[in-house]
C-alpha positions as CSV (number, residue, x, y, z in Angstrom):
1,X,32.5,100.0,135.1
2,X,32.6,101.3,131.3
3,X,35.3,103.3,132.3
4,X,37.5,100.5,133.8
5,X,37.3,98.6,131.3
6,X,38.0,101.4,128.6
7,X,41.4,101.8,130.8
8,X,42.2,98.2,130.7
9,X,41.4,98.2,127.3
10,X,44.2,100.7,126.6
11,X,46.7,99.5,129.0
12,X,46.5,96.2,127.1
13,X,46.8,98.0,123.9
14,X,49.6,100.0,125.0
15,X,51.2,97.0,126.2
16,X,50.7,95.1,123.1
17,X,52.5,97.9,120.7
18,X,55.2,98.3,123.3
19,X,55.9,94.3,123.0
20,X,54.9,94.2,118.8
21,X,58.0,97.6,119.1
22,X,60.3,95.7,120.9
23,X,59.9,92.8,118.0
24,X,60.5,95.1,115.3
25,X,63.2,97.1,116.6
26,X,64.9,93.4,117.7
27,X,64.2,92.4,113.9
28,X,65.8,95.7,112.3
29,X,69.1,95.5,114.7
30,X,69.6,91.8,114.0
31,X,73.0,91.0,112.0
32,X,74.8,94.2,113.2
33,X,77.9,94.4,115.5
34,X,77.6,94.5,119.1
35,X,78.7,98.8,118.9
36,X,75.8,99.5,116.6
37,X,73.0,97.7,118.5
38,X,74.0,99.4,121.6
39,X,74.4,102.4,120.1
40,X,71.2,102.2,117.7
41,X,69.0,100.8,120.3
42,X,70.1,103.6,122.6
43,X,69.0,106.1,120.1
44,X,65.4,104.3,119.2
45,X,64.5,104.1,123.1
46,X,65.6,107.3,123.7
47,X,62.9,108.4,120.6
48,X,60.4,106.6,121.7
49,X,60.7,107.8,125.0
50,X,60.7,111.6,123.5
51,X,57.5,110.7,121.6
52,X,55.3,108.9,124.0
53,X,53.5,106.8,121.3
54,X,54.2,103.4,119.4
55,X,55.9,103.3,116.3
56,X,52.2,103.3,114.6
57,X,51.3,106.3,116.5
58,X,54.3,108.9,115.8
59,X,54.0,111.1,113.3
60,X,55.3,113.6,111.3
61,X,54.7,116.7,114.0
62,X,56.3,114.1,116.4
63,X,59.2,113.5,114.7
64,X,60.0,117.4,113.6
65,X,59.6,118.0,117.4
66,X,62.1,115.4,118.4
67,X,64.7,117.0,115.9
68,X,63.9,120.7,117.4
69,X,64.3,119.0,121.0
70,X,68.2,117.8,119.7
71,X,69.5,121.4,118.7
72,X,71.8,122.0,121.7
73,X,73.5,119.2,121.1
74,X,76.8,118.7,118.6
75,X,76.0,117.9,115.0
76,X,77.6,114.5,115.5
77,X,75.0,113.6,118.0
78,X,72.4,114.8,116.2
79,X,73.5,112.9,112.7
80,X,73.7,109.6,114.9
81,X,70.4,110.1,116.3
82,X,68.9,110.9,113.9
83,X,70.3,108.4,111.6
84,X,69.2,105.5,113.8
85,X,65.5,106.7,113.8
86,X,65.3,107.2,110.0
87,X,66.8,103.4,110.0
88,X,64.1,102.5,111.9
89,X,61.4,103.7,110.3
90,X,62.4,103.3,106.8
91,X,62.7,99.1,108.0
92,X,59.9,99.3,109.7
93,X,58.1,100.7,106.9
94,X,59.7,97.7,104.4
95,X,58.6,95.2,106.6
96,X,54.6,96.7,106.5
97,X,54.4,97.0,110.2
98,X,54.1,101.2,110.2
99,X,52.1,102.2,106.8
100,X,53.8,105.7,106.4
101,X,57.7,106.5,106.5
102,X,57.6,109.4,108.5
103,X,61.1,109.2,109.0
104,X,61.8,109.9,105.2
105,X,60.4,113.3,105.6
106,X,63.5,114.1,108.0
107,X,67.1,115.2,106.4
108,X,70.3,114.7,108.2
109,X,71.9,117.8,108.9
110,X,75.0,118.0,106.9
111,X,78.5,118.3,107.6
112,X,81.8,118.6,106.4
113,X,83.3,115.8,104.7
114,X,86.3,115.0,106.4
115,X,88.0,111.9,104.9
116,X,90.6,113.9,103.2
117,X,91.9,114.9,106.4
118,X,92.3,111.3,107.7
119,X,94.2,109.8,104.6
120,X,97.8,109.4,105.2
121,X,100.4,110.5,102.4
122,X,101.9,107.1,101.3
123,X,105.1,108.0,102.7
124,X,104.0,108.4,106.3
125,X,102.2,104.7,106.1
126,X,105.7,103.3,104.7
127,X,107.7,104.9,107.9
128,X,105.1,103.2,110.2
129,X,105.8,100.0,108.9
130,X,109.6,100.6,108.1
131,X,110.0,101.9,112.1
132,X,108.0,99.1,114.1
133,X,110.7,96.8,115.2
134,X,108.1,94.3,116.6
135,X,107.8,91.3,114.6
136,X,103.2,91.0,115.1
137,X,103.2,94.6,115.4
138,X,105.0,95.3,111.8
139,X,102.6,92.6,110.0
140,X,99.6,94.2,112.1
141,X,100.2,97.3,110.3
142,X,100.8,95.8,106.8
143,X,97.7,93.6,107.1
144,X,96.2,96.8,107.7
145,X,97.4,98.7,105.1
146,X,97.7,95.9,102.0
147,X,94.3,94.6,102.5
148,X,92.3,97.4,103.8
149,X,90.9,95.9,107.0
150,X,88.4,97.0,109.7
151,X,90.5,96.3,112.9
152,X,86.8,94.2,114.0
153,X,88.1,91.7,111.2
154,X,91.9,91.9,112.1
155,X,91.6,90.5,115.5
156,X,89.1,88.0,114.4
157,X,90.7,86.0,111.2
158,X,92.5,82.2,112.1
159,X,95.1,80.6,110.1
160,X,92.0,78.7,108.9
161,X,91.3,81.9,106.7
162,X,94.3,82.0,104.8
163,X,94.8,80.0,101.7
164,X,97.7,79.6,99.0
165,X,98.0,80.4,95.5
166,X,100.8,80.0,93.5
167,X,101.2,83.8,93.3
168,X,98.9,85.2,95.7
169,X,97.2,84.3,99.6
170,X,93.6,84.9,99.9
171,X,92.1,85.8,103.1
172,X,88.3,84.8,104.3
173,X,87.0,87.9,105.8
174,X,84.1,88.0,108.1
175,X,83.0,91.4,108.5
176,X,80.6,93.7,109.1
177,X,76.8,92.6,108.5
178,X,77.5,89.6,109.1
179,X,79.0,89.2,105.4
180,X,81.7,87.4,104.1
181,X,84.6,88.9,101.4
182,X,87.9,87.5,99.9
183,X,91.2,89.9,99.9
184,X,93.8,89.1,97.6
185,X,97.3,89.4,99.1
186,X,100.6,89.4,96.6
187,X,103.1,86.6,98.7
188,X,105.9,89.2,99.2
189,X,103.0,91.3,101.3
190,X,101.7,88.1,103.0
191,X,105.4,87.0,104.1
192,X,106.2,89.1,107.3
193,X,102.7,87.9,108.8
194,X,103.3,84.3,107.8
195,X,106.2,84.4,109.8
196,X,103.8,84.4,112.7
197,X,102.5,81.1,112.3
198,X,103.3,78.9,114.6
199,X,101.6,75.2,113.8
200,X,98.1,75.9,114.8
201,X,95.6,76.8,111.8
202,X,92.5,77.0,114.1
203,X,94.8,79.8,116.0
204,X,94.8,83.6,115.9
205,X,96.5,85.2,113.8
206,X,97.7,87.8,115.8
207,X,98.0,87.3,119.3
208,X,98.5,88.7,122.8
209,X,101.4,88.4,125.0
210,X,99.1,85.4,127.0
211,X,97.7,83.6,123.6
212,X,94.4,84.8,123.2
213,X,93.5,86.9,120.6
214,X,94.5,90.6,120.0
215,X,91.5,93.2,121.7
216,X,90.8,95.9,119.3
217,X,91.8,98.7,121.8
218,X,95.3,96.8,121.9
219,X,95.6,97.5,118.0
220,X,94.4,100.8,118.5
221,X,97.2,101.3,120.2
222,X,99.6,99.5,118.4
223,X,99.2,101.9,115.5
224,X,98.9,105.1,117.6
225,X,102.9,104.3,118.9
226,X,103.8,103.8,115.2
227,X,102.4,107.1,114.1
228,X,104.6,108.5,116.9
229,X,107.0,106.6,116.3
230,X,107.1,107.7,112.7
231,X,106.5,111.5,114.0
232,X,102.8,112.2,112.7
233,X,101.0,114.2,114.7
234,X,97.7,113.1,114.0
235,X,95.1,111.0,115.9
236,X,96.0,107.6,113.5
237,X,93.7,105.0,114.4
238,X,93.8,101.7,112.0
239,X,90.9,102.5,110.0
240,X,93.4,105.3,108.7
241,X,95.1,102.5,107.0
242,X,92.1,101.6,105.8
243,X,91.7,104.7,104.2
244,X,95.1,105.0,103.3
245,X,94.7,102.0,101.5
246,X,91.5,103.1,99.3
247,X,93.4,106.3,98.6
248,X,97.0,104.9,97.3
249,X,95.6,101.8,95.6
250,X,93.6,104.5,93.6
251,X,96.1,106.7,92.9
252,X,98.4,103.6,91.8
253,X,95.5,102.4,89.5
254,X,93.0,99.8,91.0
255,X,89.5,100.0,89.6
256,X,87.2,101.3,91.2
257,X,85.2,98.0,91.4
258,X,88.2,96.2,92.6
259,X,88.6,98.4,95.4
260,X,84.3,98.3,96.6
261,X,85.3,94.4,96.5
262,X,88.3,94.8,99.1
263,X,86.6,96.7,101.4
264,X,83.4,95.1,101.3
265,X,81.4,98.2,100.3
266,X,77.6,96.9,99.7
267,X,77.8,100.2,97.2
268,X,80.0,101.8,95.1
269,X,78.9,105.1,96.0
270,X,80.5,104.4,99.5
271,X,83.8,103.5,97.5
272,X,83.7,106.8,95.0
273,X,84.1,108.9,98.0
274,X,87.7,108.1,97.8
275,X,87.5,109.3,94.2
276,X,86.8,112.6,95.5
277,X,89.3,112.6,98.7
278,X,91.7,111.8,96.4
279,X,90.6,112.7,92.8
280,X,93.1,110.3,90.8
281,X,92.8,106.7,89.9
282,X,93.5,103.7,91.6
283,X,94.1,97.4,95.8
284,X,96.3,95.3,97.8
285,X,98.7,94.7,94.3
286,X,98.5,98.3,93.4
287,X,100.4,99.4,96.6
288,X,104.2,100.4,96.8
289,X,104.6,97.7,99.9
């Protein structure tokens, strides 16, 4: 009889920390875009899984197993992975609910920094736009390009996010983390998008051929034809225009604070990359367009 209840004992146990996990990992994922939670809860199972243990129970040998157990695969794979599982312990660890970090003890593998590679020369991003003959296609790609968008926030702003200046149009950004910015648009740059309107503020800025708004993959490949078009032969995607934008606004002379602001950086570090992709100095009002 000791024995059975010893057994039920743990199974309740184990059940508790598997529900008490299933809280925290809810809690640390809350606020991030649909892609990351699947992918980042994806990755935490997938640990916890490995491990066989609660968050409170894994430890350091645990962990360092778990890394040896990912070396076949890519270094991609294994950055992703791991990243997730540092995340999670390092929130988990904030919050009080594990009393060590084990997952600080861990280093990311490191690889080769390849943003240079994926920054456009400015005239390349100036044939894009000069060559798409498509009225919402052009001002897809200069929205892109002037204010440094994530295509996420593209296909999600409303004529209700635009307002007028006497010299400039500010945008409402909702983007990633949940957080809200404000991009500053010169009126020449604004003008081929405005042309879209067509009476309805609480409508999309940019939509499909049946009125709802734009899919990301349809943007996606919306830019891919214009780098054709324009005869690069590279994989553009539109966050190149991103980076195409931190890159010339740089080199044309935007601040480097100016420049975190635009693109919603939560550090600067994240914006001085660009200062070493493209070691000169230089937003939307420093750019040739």
């Amino acid at each position: 009889m000791k024995d059975l209840v010893t057994v039920q004992g743990q199974n309740t146990l184990k059940a508790t920390n598997a529900t008490q996990d299933d809280q925290v990992i809810n809690m640390w994922l809350y606020g991030r875009s649909p892609k990351t939670v699947k992918e980042y809860k994806r990755n935490a199972l997938e640990f916890l899984a490995f491990s066989g243990s609660p968050l409170r129970g894994t430890t350091v040998e645990t962990l360092q197993e778990y890394v040896n157990s990912l070396s076949a695969l890519g270094l991609p794979s294994i950055r992703a992975k791991l990243s997730a599982v540092k995340s999670l312990f390092s929130y988990a660890h904030r919050i009080g609910y594990v009393p060590f970090n084990v997952g600080a003890v861990v280093e990311l593998p490191k690889s080769k920094d390849t943003l240079a590679e994926r920054i456009l020369p400015e005239s390349d991003v100036i044939r894009m736009i000069a060559l798409e003959q498509n009225t919402r296609n052009k001002a897809i790609l200069i929205l892109l390009y002037a204010g440094g968008l994530r295509v996420s926030e593209i296909v999600n702003l409303t004529w209700n996010d635009v307002s007028y200046g006497s010299e400039s149009v500010y945008l409402t950004v909702y983007g990633k983390g949940n957080k809200t910015r404000y991009i500053t648009l010169a009126i020449s740059q604004f003008e081929p998008i405005q042309r879209l309107y067509e009476g309805q503020s609480n409508a999309h800025i940019f939509r499909s051929q049946k009125g709802g708004a734009l899919d990301q993959s349809q943007v996606n490949r919306i830019v891919k034809r214009s780098a054709k078009r324009a005869g690069i032969d590279k994989p553009v995607s539109p966050h190149w225009l991103r980076h195409a934008h931190a890159s010339h606004s740089l080199d044309h002379g935007c601040p480097v604070h100016v420049l975190q602001s635009t693109l919603g950086h939560s550090s600067l570090t994240a914006t001085s990359r660009y200062t070493h992709a493209r070691p000169k100095e230089g937003s939307g009002n420093y750019l040739a367009i």
